[in-house]
C-alpha positions in Angstrom: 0.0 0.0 0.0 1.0 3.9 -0.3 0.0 7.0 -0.7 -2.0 8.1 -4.0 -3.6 11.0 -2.9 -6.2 12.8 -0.6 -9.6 12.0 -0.6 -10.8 15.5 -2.4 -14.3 14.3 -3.0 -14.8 13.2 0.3 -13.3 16.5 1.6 -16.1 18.4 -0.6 -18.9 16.6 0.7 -17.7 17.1 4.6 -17.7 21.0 3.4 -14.4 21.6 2.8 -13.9 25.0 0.4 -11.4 24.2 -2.5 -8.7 26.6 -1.4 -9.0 24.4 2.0 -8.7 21.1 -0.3 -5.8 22.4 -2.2 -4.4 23.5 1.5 -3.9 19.9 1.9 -3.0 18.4 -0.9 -0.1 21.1 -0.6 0.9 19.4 2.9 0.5 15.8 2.0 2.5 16.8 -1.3 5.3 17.8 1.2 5.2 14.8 3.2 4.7 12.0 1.0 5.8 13.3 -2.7 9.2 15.1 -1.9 12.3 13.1 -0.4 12.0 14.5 3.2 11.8 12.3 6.3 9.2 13.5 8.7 10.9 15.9 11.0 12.2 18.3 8.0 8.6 18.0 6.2 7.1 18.9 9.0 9.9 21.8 9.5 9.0 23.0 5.8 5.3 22.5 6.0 5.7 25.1 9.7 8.2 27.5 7.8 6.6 27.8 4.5 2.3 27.3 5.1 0.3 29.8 6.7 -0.7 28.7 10.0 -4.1 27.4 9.8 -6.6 24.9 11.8 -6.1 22.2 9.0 -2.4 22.5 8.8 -2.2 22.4 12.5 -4.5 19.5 12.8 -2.4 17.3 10.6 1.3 18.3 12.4 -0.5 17.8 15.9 -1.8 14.6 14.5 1.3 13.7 13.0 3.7 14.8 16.2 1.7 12.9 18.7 1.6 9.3 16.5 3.3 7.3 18.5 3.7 4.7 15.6 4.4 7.3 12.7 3.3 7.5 9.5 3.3 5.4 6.8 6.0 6.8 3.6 5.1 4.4 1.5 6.3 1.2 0.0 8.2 0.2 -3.1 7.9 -3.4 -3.2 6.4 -5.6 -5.2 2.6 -6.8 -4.8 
């Protein structure tokens, strides 16, 4: 399993505005898409997003895993 993508058309039914969508597509871009480990995305996601509920949310969320996140996986299935 990895990462493909958020779930954008759940998101819009739940009420989320697209500028709020795109918000997060921007993070999860960060941590999953670029070559970062988790403490420097995280770093670049505080430094370089306007603080915001949703961005918040998903460092909090991430910070206080105590199993991590999932990167991805480049096996074979």
């Amino acid at each position: 399993m990895s990462y493909v993508g958020i779930n954008s058309v759940g998101l819009r039914r739940r009420g989320f505005a697209t500028e709020k969508i795109r918000e997060i597509q921007d993070i999860y871009r960060i941590l999953y898409q670029k070559n970062y480990n988790t403490t420097q995305a995280l770093g670049i996601i505080e430094a370089e997003m306007e603080a915001t509920p949703e961005r918040d949310e998903i460092i909090d969320f991430i910070r206080n895993s105590s199993r991590g996140i999932m990167k991805g996986y480049s096996g074979n299935y």
